[in-house]
C-alpha positions as protocol buffer text, in pm:
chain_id: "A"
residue {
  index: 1
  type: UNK
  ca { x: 3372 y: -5141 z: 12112 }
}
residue {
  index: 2
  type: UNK
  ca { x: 2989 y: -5285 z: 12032 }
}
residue {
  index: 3
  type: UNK
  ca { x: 3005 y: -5508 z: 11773 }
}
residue {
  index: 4
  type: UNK
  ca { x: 2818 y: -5387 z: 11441 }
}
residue {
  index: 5
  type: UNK
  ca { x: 2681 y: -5572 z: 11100 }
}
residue {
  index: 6
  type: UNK
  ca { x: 2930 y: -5342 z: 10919 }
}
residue {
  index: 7
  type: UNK
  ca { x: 3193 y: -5532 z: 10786 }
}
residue {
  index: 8
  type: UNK
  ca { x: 3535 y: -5369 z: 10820 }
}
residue {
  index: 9
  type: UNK
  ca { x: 3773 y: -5587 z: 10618 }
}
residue {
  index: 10
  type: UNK
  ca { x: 3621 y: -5761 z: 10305 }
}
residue {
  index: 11
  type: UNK
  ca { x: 3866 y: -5989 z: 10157 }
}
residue {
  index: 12
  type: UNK
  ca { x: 3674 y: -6218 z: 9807 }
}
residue {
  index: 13
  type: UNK
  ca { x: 3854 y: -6427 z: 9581 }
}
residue {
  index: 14
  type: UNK
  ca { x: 4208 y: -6335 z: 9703 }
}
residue {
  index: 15
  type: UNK
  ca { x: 4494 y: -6502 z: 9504 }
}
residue {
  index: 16
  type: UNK
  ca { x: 4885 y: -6391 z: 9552 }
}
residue {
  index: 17
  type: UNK
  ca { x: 5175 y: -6594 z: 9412 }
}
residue {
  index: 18
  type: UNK
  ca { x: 5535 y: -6592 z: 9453 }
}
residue {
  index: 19
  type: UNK
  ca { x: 5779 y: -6706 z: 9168 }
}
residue {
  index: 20
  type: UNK
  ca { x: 5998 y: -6997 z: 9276 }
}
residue {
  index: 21
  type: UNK
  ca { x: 6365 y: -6965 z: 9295 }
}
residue {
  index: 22
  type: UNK
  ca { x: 6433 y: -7125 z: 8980 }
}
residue {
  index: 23
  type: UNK
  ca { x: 6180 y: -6927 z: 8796 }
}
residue {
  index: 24
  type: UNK
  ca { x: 5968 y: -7235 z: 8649 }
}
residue {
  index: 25
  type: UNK
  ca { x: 5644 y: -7265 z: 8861 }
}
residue {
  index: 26
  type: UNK
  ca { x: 5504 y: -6970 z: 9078 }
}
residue {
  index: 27
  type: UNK
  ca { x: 5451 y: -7065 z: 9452 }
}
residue {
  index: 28
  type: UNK
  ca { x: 5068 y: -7033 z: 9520 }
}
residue {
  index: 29
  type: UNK
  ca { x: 5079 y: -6853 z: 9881 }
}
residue {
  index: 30
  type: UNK
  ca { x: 4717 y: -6801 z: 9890 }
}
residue {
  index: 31
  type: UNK
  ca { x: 4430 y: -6939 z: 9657 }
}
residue {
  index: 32
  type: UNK
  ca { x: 4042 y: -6764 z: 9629 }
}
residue {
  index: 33
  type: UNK
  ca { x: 4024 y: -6672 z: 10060 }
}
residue {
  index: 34
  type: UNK
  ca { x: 3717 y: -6481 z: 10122 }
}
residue {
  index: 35
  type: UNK
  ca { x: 3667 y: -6308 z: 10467 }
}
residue {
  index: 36
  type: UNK
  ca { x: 3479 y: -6062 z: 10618 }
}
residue {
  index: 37
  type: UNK
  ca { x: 3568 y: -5949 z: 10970 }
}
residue {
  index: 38
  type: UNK
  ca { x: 3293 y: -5704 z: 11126 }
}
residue {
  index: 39
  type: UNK
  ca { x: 3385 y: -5377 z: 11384 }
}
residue {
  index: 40
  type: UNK
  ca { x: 3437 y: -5517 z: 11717 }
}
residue {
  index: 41
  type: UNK
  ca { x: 3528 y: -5855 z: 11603 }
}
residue {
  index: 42
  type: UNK
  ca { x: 3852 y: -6034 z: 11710 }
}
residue {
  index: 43
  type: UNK
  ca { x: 4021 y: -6203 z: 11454 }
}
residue {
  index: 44
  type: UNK
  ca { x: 4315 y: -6480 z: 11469 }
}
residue {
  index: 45
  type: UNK
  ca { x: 4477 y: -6648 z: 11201 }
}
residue {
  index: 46
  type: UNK
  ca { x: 4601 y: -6977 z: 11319 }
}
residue {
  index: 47
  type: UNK
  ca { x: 4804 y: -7222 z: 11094 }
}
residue {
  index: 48
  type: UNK
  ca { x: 5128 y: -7412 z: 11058 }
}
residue {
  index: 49
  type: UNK
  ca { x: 5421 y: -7185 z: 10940 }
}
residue {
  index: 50
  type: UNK
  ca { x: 5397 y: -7083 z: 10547 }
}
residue {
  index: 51
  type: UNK
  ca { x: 5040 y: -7148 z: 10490 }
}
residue {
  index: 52
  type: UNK
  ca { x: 4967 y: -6785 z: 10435 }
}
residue {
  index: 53
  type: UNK
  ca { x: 4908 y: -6563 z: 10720 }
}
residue {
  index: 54
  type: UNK
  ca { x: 5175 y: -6326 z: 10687 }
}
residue {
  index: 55
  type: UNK
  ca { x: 5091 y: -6292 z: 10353 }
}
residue {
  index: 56
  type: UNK
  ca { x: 4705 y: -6222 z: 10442 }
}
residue {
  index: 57
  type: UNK
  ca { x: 4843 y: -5946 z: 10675 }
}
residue {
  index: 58
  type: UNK
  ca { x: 5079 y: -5803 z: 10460 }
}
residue {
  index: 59
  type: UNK
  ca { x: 4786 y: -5782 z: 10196 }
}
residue {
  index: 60
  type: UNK
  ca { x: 4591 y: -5633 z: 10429 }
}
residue {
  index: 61
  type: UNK
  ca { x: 4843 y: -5368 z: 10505 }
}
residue {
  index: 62
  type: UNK
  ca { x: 4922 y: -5284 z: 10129 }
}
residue {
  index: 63
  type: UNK
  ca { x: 5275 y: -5402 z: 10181 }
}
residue {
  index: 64
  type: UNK
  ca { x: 5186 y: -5732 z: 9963 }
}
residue {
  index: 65
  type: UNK
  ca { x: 5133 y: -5718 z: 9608 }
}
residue {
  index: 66
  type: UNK
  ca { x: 4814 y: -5937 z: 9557 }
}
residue {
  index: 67
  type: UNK
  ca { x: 4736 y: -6087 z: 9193 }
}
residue {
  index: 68
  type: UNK
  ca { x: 4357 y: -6148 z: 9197 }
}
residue {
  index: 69
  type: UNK
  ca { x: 4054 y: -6040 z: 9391 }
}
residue {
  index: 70
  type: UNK
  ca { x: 3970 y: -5768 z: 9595 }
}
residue {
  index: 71
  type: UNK
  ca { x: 4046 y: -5640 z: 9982 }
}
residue {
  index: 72
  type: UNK
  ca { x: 3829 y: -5347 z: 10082 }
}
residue {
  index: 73
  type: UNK
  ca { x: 3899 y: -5149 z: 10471 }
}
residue {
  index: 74
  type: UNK
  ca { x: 3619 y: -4951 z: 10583 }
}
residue {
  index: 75
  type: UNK
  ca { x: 3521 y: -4946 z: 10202 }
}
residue {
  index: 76
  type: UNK
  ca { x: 3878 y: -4817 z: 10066 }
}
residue {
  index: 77
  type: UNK
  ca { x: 4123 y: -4995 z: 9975 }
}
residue {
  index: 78
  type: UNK
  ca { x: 4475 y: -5110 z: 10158 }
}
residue {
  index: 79
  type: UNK
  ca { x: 4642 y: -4835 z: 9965 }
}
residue {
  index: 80
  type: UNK
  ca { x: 4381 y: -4551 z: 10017 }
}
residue {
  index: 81
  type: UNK
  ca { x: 4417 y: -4701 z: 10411 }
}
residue {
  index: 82
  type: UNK
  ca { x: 4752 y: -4659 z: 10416 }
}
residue {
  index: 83
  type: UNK
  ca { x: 4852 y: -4341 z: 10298 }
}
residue {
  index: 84
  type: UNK
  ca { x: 4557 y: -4191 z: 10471 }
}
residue {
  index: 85
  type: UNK
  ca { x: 4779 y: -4288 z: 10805 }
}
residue {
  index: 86
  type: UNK
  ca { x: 4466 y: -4511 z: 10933 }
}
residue {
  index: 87
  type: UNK
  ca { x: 4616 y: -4784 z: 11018 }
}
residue {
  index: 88
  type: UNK
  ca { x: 4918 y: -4955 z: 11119 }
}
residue {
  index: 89
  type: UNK
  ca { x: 5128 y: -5276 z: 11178 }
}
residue {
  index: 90
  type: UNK
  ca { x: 5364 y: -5397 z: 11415 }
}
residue {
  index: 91
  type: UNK
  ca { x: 5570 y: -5661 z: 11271 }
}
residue {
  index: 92
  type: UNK
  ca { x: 5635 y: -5989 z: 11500 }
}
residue {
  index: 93
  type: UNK
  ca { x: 6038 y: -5985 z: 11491 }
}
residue {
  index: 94
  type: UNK
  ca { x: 6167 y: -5699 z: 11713 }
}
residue {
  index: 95
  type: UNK
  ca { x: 6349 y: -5569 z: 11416 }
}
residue {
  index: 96
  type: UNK
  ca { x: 6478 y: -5226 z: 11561 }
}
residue {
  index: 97
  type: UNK
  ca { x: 6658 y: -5334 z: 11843 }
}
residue {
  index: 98
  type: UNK
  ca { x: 6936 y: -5571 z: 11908 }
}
């Protein structure tokens, strides 16, 4: 695959909290991330463990509810993407066998 100026994934001013267990503070998981990842380009998201990069996925992938900003695939969004079958994830714990 040639790699294009047409950006794939746009990702501006992304923001998605969790509420804490005790229900006082939300949990900021990620705060304003921009990103724009091109056709062709290989991505990786590198960082120590709960700094947000399953959460960025799951975003991605509509299976994240996000509570500011905007994610756009191929000019859709993760919704239109995902019911429209384009797409799919493979999730990193081998969850369907023993």
């Amino acid at each position: 695959m040639s790699q294009t100026d047409e950006t794939e994934i746009k990702i501006k001013g992304l923001c998605v909290t969790f509420p804490d267990k005790d229900g006082v503070e939300d949990i900021q998981a990620l705060k304003d991330v921009n990103l724009d990842i091109k056709e062709g380009e290989f991505v990786s998201l590198l960082g120590p463990s709960g700094c947000g990069k399953t959460t960025l996925l799951r975003s991605i992938a509509d299976l994240q509810e996000i509570n500011s900003g905007i994610i756009s695939v191929k000019g859709r969004t993760p919704k239109e993407i995902r019911k429209s079958q384009k797409y799919g994830i493979v999730f990193q714990s081998p969850v369907l066998y023993d």
